[in-house]
C-alpha positions in Angstrom: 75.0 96.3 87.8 76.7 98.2 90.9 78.8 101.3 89.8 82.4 100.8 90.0 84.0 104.2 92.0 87.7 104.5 90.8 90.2 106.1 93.0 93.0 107.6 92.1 96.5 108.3 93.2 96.7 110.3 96.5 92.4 110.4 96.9 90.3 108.4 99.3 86.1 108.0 98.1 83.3 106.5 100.2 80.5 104.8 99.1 77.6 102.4 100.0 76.8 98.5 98.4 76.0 98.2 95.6 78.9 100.0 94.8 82.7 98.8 94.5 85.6 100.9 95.2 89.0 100.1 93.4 92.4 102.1 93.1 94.7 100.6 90.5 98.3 100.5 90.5 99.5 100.5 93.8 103.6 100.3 94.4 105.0 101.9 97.6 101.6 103.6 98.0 99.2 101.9 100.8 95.4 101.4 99.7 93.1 101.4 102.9 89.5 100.0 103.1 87.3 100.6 105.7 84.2 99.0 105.9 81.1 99.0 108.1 79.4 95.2 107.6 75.8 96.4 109.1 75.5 99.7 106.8 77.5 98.3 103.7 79.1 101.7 104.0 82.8 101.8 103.2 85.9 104.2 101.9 89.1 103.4 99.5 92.2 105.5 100.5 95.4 105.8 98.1 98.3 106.9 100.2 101.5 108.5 98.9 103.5 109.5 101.5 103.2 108.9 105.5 103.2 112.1 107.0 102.2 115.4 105.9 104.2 117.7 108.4 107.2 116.4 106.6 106.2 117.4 103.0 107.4 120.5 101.3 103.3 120.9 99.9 100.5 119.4 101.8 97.8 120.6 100.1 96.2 117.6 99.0 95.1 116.1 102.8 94.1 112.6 100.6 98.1 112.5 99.7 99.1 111.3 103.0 98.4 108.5 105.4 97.7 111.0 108.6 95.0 113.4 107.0 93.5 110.7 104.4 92.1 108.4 107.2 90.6 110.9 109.4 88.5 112.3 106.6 87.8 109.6 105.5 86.5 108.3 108.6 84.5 111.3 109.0 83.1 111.1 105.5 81.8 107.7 106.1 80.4 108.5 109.7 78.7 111.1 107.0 77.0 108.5 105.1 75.3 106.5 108.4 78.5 104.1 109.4 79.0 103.3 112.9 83.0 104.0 114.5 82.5 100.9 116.4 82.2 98.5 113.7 84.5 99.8 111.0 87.6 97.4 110.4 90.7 98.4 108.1 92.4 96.2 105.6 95.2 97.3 103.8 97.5 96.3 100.9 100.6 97.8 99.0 103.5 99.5 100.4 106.2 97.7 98.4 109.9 98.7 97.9 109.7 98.6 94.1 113.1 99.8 93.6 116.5 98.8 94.8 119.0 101.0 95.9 122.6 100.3 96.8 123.4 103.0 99.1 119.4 102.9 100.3 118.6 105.6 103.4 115.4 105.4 105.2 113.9 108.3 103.3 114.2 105.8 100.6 111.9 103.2 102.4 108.7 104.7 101.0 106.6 101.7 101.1 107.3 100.4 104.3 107.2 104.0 106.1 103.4 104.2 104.2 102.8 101.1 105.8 104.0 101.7 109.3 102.2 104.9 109.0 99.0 103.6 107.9 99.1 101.2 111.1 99.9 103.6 113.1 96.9 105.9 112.6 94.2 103.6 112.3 95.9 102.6 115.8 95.2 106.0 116.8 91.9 106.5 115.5 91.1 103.0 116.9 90.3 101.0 113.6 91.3 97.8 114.2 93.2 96.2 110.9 91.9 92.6 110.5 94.0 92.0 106.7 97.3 92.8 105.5 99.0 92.5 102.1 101.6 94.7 102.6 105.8 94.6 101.2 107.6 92.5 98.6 108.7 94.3 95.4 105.4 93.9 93.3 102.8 96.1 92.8 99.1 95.7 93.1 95.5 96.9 92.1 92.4 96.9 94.9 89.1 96.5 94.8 86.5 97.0 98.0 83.4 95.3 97.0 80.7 96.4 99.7 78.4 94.0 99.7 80.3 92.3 101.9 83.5 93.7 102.6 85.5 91.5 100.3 89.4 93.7 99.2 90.2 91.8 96.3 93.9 92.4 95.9 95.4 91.9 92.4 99.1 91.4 90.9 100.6 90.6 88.1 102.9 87.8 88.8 101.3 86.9 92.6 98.0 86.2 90.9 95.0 87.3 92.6 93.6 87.2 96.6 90.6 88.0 98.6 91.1 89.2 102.2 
């Protein structure tokens, strides 16, 4: 039976098959796996907020989509994965609430998600799925025994990318 490693709100983990990885309950938060195929080796962010030079506290580096990655990356490097073959998939950044007068600063989900894009960009991690937007939220699971992100929702049923 392969331990399941849970990941909570604003934390990333890394682990190697047969371990899982799953963060539950994502809204306008992005979750971001990363997975090396050869080693089996992968990580499970859960991202608040996009950028942590605009936050009043950043103490927690897991909190935000331009410090979780990085470490993240590095923490799997750690472990024996190779830079070259990591991919991303992500899933979540959803405007869960309506607002009649909305700003930008109000556009959490899809700020996460531009964010999120734009650093694995920049730390050339290629994305090769995306479940991101709509109103809903979701609950992921990295299996790494082969990569699998099982994304889960209430309404939207269930999907493998």
């Amino acid at each position: 039976m392969s331990e399941l490693i849970k990941v909570g709100m604003a934390d990333y983990k890394v682990g190697r098959y047969p371990a899982n990885l799953i963060s539950y309950g994502l809204g306008s938060c992005v979750g971001i796996a990363l997975y090396d195929p050869f080693t089996k080796i992968g990580g499970l962010a859960h991202i608040m907020l996009p950028d942590s030079t605009q936050a009043r506290s950043a103490e927690n580096p897991a909190k935000f989509a331009d410090t979780a990655l990085p470490l993240m990356l590095s923490d799997m490097l750690k472990l024996g994965a190779s830079k070259n073959r990591i991919t991303a998939k992500i899933a979540g950044g959803s405007q869960m609430f309506t607002f009649a007068n909305a700003t930008d600063i109000m556009r959490v989900g899809e700020r996460n998600s531009e964010a999120v894009r734009s650093m694995l960009k920049k730390i050339d991690i290629k994305i090769i799925a995306d479940d991101t937007g709509g109103n809903y939220g979701r609950t992921v699971e990295l299996k790494l025994e082969n990569g699998i992100y099982k994304v889960k929702t209430i309404d939207k049923g269930e999907k493998e990318l």
